[in-house]
C-alpha positions in Angstrom: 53.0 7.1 -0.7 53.2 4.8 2.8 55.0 8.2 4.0 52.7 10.1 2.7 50.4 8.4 4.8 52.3 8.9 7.8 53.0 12.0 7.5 49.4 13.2 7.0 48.5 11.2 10.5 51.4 12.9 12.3 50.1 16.5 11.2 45.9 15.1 11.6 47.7 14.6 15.7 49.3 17.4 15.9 46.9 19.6 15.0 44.1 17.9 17.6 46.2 18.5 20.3 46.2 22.4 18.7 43.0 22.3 18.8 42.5 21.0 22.2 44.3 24.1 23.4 42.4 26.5 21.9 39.5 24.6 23.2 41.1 25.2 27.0 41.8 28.7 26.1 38.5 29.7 24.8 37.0 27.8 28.3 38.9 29.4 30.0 38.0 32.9 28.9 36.5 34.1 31.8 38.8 32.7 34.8 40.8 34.9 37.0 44.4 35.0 36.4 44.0 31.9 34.0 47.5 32.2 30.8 46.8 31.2 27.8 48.7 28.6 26.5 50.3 27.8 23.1 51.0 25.0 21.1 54.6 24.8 19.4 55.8 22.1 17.4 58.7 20.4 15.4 59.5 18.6 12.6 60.3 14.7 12.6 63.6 13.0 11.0 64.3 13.5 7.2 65.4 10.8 4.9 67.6 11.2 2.6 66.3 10.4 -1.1 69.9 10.6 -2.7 72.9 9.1 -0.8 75.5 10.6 -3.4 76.4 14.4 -2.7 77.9 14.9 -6.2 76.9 14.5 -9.9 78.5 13.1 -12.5 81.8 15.1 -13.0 82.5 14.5 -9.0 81.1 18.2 -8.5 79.3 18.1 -4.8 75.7 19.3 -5.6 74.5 22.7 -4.0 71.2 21.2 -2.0 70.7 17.5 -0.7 67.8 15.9 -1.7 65.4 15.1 1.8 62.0 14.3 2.9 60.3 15.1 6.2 58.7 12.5 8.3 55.5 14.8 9.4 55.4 16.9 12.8 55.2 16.2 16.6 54.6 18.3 19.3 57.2 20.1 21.2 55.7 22.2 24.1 52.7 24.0 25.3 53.4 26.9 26.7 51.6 29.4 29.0 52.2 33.4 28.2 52.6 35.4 31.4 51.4 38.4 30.0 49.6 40.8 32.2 45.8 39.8 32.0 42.8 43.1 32.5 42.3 44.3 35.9 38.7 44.2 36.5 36.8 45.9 39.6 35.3 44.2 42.2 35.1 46.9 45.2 36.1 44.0 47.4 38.8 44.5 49.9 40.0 41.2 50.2 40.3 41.0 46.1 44.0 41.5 45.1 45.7 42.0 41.5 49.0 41.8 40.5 50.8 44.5 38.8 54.0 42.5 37.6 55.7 39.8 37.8 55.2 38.6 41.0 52.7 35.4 42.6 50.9 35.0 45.8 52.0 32.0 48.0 49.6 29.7 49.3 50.0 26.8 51.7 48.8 23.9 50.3 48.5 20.2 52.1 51.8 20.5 53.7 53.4 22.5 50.6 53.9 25.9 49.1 52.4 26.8 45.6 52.0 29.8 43.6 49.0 31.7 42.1 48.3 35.2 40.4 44.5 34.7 41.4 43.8 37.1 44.3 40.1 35.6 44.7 40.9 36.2 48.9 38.8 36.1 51.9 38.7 36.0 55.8 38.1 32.8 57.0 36.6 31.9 61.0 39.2 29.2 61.8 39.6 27.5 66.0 42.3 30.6 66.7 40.4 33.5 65.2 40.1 34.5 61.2 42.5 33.4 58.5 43.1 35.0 55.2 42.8 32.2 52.9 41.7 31.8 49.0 38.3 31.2 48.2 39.0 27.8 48.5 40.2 27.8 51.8 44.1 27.4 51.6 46.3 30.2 54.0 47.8 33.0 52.0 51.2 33.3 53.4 53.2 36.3 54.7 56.9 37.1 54.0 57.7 34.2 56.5 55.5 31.5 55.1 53.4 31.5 57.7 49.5 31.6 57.5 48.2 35.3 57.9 45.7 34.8 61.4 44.1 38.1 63.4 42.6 37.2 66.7 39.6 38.5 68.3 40.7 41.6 69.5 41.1 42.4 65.4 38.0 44.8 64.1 38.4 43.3 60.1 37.0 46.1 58.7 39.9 48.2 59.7 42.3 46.3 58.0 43.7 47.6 54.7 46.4 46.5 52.3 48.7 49.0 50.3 50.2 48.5 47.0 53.2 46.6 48.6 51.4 43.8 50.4 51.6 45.5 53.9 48.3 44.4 55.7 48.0 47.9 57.9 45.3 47.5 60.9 44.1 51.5 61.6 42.7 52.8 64.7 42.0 56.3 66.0 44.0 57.3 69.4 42.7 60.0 71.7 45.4 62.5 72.5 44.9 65.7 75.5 47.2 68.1 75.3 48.8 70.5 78.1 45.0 72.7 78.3 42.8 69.2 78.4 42.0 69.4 74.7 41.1 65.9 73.4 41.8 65.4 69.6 42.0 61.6 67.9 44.7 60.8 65.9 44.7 57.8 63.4 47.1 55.7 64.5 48.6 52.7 61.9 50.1 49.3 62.3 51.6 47.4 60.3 49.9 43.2 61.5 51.7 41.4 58.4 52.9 41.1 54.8 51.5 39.4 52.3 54.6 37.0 50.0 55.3 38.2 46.5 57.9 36.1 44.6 59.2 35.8 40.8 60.9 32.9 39.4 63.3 32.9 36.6 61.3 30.9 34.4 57.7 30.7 35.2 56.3 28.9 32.2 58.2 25.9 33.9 56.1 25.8 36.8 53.6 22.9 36.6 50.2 23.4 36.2 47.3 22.7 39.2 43.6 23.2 39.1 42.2 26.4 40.4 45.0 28.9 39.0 47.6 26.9 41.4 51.0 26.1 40.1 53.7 24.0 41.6 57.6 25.1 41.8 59.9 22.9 39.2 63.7 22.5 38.6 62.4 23.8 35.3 61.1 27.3 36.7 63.9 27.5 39.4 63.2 28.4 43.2 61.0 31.4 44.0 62.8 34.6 44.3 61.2 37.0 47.2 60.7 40.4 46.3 60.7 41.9 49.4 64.2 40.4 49.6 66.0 40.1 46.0 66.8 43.7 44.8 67.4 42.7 42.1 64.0 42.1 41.0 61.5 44.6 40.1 58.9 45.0 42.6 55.3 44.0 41.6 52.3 46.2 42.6 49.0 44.6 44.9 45.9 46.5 43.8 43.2 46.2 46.7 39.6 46.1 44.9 40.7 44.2 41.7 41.4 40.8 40.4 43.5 40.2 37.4 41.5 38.7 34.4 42.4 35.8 32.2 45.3 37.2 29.4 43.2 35.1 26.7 42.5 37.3 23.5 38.6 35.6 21.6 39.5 36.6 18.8 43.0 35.9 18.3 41.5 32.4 19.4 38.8 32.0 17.5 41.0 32.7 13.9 44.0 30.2 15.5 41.3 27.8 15.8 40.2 28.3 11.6 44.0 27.9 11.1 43.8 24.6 12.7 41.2 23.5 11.4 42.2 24.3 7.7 45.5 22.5 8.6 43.8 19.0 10.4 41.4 19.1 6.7 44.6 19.5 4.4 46.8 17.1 6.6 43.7 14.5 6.3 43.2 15.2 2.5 47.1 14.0 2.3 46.2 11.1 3.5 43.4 10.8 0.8 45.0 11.7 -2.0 47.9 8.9 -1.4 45.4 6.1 -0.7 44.2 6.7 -4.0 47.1 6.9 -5.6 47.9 3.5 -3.9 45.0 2.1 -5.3 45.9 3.1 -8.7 48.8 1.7 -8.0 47.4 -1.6 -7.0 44.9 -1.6 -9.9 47.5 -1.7 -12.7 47.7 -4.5 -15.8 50.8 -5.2 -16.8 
């Protein structure tokens, strides 16, 4: 009954910290890019209630007799699953189609985000593109993305493979002194995509960030690796948080059933030890 005990407080734990993660989920609902994350867990050592493995006539007996010691927690995990793409007409706004993560420059480093919340940003040397926080998106050679003044914004465009194309129309006279304009295109930088090998290793930051790990192994460039396939930047969308309500809503029942019956254990076997303790020989 002591076990019994313990065992209900190990599964009354568990299923908090279940609970807690729904909690984040269901918060989280409505942030870009945000993963859900799940809750996976394992059970604790068993103890053997028998140690002899035969009966009577020396014949070994077809199950052992053992008791679990409760539950702990193993992981929570995020699920990269492709989130909604929802319309925002903004030019700057960029969704993922994929696999692939934006790379920001952070305080000296290099993290990683699927939230394309972008803008151009006045900095000393001209305008930046940066997230809406302020950190540099970086280009294919990790440096900060900058256009001087001689850059009209509103002719910049990005395609579907992160090319950041600055349009302008040319004026051509031919042989008879006809003048015709012609739209010319250049290509002024490339925004990073990169995969990992593991990305529910990388560690967690606040605003959609996450940090590279030995667990989620180094980046892995797309516009390098051919062996990875390539992700698609949609210009005008942002990718929407992959978290199902109601999926959410009946986990957290299920946990909550689970944290009343693991606390009714506990119940149950402090009466019986009270029984216990209130016998007459």
């Amino acid at each position: 009954m002591v076990r019994a005990l313990w065992t209900g407080a190990s599964g009354m734990i568990a299923q908090q910290t279940n609970v807690d993660t729904i909690a984040n989920n269901l918060a989280n609902v409505n942030t870009i890019a945000y993963k859900k994350e799940t809750v996976e867990f394992k059970s604790l050592l068993y103890h053997k209630l028998q140690t002899e493995t035969t009966d009577y006539n020396g014949d070994p007996k077809p199950v052992i007799s053992q008791v679990g010691s409760g539950v702990k927690l193993s992981t929570i995990a995020s699920r990269f699953t492709q989130g909604n793409l929802q319309m925002t007409e903004n030019p700057y706004d960029l969704a993922i189609e994929g696999d692939g993560f934006f790379a920001i420059g952070m305080n000296g480093e290099t993290v990683y985000t699927r939230n394309g919340s972008f803008s151009m940003n006045y900095v000393a040397n001209g305008v930046m593109f940066t997230t809406s926080e302020g950190y540099p998106v970086l280009d294919i050679n990790g440096n900060s993305i900058v256009f001087d003044s001689t850059y009209s914004l509103s002719n910049i465009t990005i395609d579907e493979d992160g090319y950041m194309i600055y349009s302008t129309m040319e004026e051509v006279t031919d042989e008879n002194g006809v003048v015709t304009k012609h739209a010319v295109d250049e290509i002024v930088g490339r925004i990073s995509i990169s995969q990992f090998n593991n990305p529910a290793g990388l560690e967690k930051i606040n605003g959609s960030l996450y940090r590279v790990t030995p667990n989620s192994g180094d980046p892995r460039s797309e516009h390098t690796d051919p062996g990875l396939k390539k992700s698609k930047v949609i210009t005008g969308y942002l990718e929407g948080s992959n978290v199902q309500t109601v999926d959410e809503v009946v986990n957290l029942i299920v946990a909550q059933r689970a944290y009343e019956m693991n606390s009714k254990t506990i119940t149950a076997a402090d009466e019986m030890l009270q029984q216990a303790n209130n016998l007459r020989g």
